[in-house]
N, C-alpha and C positions, 0 to 999 in steps of 0.2 A: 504494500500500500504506500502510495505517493502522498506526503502529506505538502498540503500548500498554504503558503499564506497570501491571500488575494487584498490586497491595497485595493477599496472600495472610494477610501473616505473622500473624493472630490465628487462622486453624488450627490445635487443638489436638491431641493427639496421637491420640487418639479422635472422630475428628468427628460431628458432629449439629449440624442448623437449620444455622446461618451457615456453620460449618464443611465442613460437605456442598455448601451453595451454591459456594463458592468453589470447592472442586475439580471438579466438575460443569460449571462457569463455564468452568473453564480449560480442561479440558478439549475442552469442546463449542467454544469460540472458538479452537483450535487447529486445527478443521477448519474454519472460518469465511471464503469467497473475502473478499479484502481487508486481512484484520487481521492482524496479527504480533503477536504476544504476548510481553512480557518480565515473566517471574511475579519478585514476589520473597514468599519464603514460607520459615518452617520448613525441615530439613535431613528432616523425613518427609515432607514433599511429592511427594518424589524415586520414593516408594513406590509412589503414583499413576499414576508416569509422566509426571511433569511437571515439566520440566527448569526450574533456577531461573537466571535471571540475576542475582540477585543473594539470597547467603542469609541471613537474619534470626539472631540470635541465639535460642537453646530455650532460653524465658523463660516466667514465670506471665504473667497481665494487665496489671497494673501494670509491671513492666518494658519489656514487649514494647510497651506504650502511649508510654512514655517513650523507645523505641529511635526508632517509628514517628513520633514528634513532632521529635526533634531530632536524631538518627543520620539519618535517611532521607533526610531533603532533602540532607544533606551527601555521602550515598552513590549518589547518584543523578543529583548539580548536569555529570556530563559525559558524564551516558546519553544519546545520541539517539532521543527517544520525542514521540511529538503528542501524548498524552492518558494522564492519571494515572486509574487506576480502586480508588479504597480499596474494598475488597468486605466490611467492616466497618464503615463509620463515618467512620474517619481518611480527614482530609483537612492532611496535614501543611502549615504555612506556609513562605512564599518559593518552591515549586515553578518557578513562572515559566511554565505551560503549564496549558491545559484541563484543567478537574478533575470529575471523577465520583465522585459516593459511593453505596455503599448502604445503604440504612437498613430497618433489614429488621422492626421494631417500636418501639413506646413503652410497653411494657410498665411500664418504670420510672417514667416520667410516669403512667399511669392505674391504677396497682396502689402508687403509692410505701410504702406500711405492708409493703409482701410483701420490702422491700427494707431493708438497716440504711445506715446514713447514709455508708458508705464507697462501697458500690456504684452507692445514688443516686449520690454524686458524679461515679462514674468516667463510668457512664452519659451524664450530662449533659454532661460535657465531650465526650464522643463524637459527641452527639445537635449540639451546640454546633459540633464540628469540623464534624462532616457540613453542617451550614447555609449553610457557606461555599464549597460543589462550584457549579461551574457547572450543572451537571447531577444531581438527588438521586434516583436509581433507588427504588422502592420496590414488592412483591411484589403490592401490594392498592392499593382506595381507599381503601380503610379506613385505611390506613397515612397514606396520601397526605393524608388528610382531616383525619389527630392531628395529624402533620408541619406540616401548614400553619396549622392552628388556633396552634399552637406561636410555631412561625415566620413569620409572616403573609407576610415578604417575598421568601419561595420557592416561594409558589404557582407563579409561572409556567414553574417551572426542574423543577418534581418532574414524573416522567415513571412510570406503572406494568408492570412487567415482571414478567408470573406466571412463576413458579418451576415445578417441574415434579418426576416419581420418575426415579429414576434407571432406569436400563434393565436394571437387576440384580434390581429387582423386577417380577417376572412368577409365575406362580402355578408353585408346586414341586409335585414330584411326590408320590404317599404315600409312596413309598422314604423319600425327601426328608426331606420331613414327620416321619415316623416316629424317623429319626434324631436330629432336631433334637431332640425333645420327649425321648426319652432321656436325650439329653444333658443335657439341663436340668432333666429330673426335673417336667416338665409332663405330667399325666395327660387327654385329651379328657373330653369336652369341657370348654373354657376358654373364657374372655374374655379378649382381648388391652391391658393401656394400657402407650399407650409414652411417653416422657420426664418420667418420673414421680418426680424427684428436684427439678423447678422449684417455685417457691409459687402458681405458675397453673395447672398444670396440673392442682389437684385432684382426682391419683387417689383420694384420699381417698373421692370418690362412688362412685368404683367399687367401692373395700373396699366402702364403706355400704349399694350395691347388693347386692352376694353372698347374705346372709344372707335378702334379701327373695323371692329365686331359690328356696330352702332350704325356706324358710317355705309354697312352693307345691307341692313335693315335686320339684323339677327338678334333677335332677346339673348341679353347674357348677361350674367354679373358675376361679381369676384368675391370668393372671402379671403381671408389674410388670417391664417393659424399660426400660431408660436409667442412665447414670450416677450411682452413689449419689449421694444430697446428704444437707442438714444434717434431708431431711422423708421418712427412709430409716425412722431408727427408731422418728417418731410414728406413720409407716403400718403398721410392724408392730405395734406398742402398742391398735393400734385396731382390727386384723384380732382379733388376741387378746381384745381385749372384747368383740368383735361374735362369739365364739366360732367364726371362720374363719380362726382361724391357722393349718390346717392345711394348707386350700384357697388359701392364696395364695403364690404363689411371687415372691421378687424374685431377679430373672433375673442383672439387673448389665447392665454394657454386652453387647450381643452383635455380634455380625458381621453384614457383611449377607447372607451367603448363611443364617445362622441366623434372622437376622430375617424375611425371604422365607422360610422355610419356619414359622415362628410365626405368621405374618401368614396363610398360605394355610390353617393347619390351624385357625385361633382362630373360632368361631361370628360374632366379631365383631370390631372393632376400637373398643374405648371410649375417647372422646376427650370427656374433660371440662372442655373449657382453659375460662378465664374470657375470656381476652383472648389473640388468634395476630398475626401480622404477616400469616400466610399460613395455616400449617399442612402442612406436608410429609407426616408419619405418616398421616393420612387418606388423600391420595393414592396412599402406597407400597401400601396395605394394598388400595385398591380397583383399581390394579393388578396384586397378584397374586387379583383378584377374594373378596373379603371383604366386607361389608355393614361401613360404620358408622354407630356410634350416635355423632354428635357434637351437643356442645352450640349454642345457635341464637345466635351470638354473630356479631359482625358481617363479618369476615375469614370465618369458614367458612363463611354462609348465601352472602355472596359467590363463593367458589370450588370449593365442595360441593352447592350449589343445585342440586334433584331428582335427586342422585344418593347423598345420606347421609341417615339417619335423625336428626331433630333432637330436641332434648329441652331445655328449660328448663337453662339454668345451676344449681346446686347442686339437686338434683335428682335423689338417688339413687332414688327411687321410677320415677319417669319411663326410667329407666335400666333398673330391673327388667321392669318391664311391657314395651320393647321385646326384649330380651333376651329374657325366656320365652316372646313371641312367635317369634324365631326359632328358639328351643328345640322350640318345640311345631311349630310347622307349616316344616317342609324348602320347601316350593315359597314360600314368603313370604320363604323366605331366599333360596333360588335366583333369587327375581324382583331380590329388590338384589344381590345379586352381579353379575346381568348390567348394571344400572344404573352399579355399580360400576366395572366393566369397560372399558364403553363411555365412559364419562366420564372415567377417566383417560386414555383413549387420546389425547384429544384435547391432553393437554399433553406438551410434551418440552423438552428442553435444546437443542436443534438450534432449537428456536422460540425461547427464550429467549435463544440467543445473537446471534442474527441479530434479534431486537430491542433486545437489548443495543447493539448493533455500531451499529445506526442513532441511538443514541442520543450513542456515541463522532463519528462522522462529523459529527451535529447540531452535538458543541460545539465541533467543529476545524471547519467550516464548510467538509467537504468535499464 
């Protein structure tokens, strides 16, 4: 038996991207022949069902970084465990046992203007910890490819392990459906973008898109899923001058049985990223069978390839014209939905654990 210690605690209280990876992780490696798992994470971990061995202080970033860097090694110097698994980044110093980190983008490195000079920092000290795992887990090649371009001397250590939807997204009912969109005061047909508070994700195309919808006589609106951020109130400023402020809805965080029911009823799923590590949202959405329109960027042509609709990066035109095609002709939608469908079936967390797991055994040299 492989015993591990899985570094949770950068789980925030609302999870999305990293934070969904890690509980997903934990989860799926709890039913894993071989491996014993010793989480330490957050005190809402627990919510999951994922019992902690050891619990973190509910801390913003910077703290919780500064626990992880010098509390941890000290909290941990008389666990008995083979293999340290940071599922963030952190790879704390002095451990004294096999280390594994994940690295799940460089966003920060190949976008650094979308970032203010605190973040870079934090970033890079993270990107910096992670270089030092015996073993650097990453979602993509793409990932794999920045990482080492970076780092030259972790080519042969970085290993890639696709991520996958969680199993909570499957296509919801019209009950479902019908509920959800009440709730949130979404009127059909829409267009779906999700984590649209980042400076990569610009939804921005998507606003930009809407109005070119309008212009060809086609009913459509938008909602906007994910976490405010600081690019909350430029996109509504910009809905309003593209005179679609009426048509766009920002959602806020939602849940995910609300989200599985937004995803299954939305015409599409518009995914504008510039740059992903992977891309999770495209997945969830083509497992509850929804066509998307994502941008042709390197991570998604990667893990979307012939089963999402591509479109040039900044590209609200490109966006419209696939859009009013699914508007206009139902069987062109229904043929990527089944695309959709079929393609994500073929990823899961049960796969990603048990290549995880072989990656743990790898650096313990079992």
């Amino acid at each position: 038996m492989l015993t591990v210690l899985v570094n949770a605690v950068s789980v925030p209280p609302r999870p999305a991207g990293a934070g969904r990876y890690a509980i997903e992780l934990l989860r799926a490696l709890s039913d894993t022949e071989g491996v014993r798992v010793l989480a330490a994470g957050p005190p809402w971990l627990r919510a999951y069902g994922i019992p902690l061995a050891l619990e973190a202080p509910a801390a913003g970033a910077p703290a919780r970084t500064a626990w992880e860097l010098s509390a941890l090694p000290w909290r941990v110097r008389k666990m008995e465990y083979d293999v340290y698994h940071g599922t963030h980044f952190t790879v704390p110093p002095g451990l004294g046992r096999p280390t594994v980190a994940t690295v799940h983008d460089l966003t920060f490195y190949l976008l650094p203007r979308r970032y203010d000079a605190v973040h870079r920092w934090y970033y890079r000290v993270l990107a910096e910890s992670a270089a030092r795992a015996d073993r650097i887990i990453v979602p993509s090649r793409s990932v794999a490819e920045a990482f080492a371009e970076r780092f030259p001397l972790t080519t042969g250590r970085i290993r890639v392990v696709p991520e996958a939807p969680s199993a909570v997204f499957r296509p919801a009912s019209d009950e479902e459906v019908a509920e959800a969109l009440a709730r949130h005061g979404v009127e059909p047909p829409y267009l779906l973008c999700v984590g649209t508070g980042e400076p990569n994700k610009r939804a921005v195309d998507a606003v930009r898109a809407l109005p070119l919808l309008l212009e060809q006589g086609l009913d459509c609106r938008l909602a906007l899923a994910g976490n405010p951020g600081r690019l909350t109130l430029p996109l509504a400023r910009e809905a309003e001058r593209l005179g679609v402020g009426g048509r766009v809805r920002f959602l806020g965080y939602v849940t995910d049985d609300d989200l599985r029911a937004l995803y299954t009823g939305a015409v599409a799923l518009v995914f504008p990223s510039l740059v992903e590590g992977f891309g999770l949202p495209p997945l969830e959405a083509m497992a509850c069978g929804t066509p998307v329109i994502s941008t042709d960027a390197p991570a998604m042509n990667e893990v979307l390839r012939g089963a999402a609709i591509f479109v040039p990066r900044r590209n609200p035109t490109a966006i419209a014209e696939a859009a009013a095609r699914l508007l206009r002709e139902p069987s062109w939608r229904e043929e990527w939905a089944g695309r959709a469908r079929d393609h994500a079936a073929a990823f899961s967390w049960q796969r990603t654990a048990a290549e995880t797991a072989a990656v743990y055994r790898e650096v313990a040299g079992r």
